[in-house]
C-alpha positions as a Markdown table, in Angstrom:
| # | Residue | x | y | z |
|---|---|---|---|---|
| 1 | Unk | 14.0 | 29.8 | 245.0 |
| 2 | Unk | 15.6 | 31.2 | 241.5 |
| 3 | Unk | 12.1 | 30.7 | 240.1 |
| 4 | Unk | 10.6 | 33.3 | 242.8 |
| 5 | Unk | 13.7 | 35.3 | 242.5 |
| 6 | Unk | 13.5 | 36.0 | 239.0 |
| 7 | Unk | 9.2 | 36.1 | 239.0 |
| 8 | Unk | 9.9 | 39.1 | 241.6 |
| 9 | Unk | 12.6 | 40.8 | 239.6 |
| 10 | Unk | 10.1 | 40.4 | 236.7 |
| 11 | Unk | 7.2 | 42.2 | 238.8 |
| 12 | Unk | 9.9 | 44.6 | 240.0 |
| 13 | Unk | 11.0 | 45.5 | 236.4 |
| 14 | Unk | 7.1 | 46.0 | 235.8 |
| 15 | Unk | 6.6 | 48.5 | 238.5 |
| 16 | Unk | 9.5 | 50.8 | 237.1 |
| 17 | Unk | 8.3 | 50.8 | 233.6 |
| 18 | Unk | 5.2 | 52.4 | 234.4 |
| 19 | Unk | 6.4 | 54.4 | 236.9 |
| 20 | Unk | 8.9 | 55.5 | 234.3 |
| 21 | Unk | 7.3 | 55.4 | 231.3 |
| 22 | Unk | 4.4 | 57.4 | 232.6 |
| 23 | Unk | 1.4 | 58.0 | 230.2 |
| 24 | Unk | 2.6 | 57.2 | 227.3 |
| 25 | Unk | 2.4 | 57.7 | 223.3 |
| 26 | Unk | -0.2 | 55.2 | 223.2 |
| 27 | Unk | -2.5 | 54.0 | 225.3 |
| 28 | Unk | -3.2 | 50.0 | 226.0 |
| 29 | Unk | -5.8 | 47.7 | 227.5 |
| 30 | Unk | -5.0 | 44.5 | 229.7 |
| 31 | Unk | -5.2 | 41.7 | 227.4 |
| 32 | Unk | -4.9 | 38.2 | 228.6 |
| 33 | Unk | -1.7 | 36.7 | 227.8 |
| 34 | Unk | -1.5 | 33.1 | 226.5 |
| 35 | Unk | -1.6 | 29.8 | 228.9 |
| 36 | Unk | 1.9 | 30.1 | 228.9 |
| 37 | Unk | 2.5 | 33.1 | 230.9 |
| 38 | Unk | 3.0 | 31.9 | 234.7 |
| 39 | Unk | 3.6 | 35.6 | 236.8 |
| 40 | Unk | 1.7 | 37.8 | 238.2 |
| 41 | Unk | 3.8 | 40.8 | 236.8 |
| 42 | Unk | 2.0 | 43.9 | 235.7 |
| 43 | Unk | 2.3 | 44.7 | 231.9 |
| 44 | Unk | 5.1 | 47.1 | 231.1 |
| 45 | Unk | 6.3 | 49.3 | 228.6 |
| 46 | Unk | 10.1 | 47.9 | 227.3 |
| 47 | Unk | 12.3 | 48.2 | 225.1 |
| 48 | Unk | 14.8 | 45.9 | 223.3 |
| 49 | Unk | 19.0 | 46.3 | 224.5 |
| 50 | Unk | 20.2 | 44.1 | 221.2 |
| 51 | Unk | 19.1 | 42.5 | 218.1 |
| 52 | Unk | 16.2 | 39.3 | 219.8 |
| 53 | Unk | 14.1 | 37.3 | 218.0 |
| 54 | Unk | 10.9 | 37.6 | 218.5 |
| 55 | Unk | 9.5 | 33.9 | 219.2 |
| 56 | Unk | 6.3 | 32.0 | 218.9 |
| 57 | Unk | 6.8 | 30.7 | 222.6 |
| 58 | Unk | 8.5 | 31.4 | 225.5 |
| 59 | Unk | 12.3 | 29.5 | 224.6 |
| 60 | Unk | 14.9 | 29.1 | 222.0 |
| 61 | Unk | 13.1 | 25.9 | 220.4 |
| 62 | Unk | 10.2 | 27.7 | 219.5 |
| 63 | Unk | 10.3 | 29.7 | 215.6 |
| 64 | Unk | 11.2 | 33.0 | 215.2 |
| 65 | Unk | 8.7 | 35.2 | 213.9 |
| 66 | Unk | 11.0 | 38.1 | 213.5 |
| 67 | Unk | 14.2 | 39.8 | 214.6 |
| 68 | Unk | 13.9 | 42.9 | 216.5 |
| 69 | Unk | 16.4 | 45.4 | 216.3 |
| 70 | Unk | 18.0 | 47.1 | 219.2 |
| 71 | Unk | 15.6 | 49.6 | 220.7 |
| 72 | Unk | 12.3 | 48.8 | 219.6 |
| 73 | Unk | 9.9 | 49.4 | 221.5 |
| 74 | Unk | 7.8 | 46.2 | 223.4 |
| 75 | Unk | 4.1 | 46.1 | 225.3 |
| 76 | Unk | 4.9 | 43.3 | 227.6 |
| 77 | Unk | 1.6 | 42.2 | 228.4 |
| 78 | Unk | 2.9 | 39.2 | 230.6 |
| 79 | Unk | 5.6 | 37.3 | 232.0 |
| 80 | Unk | 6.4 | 33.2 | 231.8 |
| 81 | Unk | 9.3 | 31.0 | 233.1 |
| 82 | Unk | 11.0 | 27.5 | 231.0 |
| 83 | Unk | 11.6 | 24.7 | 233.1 |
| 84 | Unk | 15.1 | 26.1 | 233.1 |
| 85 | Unk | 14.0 | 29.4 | 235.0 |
| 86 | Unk | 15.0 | 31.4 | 232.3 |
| 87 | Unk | 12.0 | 34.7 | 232.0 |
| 88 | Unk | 10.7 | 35.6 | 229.1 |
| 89 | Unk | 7.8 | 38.5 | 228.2 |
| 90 | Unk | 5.0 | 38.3 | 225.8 |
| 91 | Unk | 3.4 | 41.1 | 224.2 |
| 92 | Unk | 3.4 | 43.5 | 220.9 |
| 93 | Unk | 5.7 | 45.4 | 219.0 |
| 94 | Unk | 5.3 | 49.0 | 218.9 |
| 95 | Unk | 8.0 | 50.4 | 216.7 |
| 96 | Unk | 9.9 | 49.5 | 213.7 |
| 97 | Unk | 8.9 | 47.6 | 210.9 |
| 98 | Unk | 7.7 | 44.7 | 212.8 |
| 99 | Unk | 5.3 | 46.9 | 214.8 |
| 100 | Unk | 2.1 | 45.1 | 215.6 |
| 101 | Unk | 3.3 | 42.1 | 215.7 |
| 102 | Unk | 3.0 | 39.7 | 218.6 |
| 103 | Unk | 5.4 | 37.4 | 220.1 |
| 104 | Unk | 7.8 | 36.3 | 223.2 |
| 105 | Unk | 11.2 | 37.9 | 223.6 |
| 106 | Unk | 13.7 | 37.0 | 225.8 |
| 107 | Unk | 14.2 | 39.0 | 229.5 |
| 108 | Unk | 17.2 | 38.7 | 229.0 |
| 109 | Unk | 17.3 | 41.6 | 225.9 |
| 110 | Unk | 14.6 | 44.1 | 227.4 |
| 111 | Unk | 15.1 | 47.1 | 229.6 |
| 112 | Unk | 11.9 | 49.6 | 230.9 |
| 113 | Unk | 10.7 | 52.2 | 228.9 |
| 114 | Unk | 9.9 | 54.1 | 225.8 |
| 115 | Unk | 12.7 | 54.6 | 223.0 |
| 116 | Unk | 10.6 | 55.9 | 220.1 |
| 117 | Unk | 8.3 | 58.6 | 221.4 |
């Protein structure tokens, strides 16, 4: 039940970000997540409410590949659940230094929408 909970808060969170991020400052193309990703959420524009590692899987046991800083801006391109029903969102960087990079960051840390225009 949590597990469906949280998959439809994650589709929920999905639909606002388009609808609130409208067109945006750059435009994307569906890309296939990895195996990993285990919703059928809609990508979404997001960015970051604190300082989150950006991870090489979807958990806290997998390596950080960077740390984002609050605010920057995320393409999440899909969603995925642990074991532990915790969400988490893979996709790319799109501000800051780190930008291009690709990675999983935690729900838990994202919010809809564009901070840097």
């Amino acid at each position: 039940m949590i597990r469906r909970l949280l998959s439809a808060a994650a589709a929920t969170v999905a639909v606002l970000a388009t609808l609130a991020a409208g067109p945006g400052p750059q435009a994307h193309t569906a890309v296939a997540g990895p195996k990993a990703c285990n919703t059928d959420g809609a990508p979404a524009q997001l960015h970051t409410t604190a300082s989150v590692h950006l991870r090489a899987g979807r958990g806290t046991g997998h390596r950080s590949l960077a740390v984002l800083a609050r605010n920057t801006d995320f393409y999440a391109e899909c969603w995925g659940a642990t074991a532990a029903d915790v969400w988490w969102a893979y996709g790319v960087v799109e501000s800051g230094p780190r930008n291009g990079r690709r990675g999983w960051v935690a729900g838990a840390h994202l919010a809809t929408g564009y901070k840097h225009p």
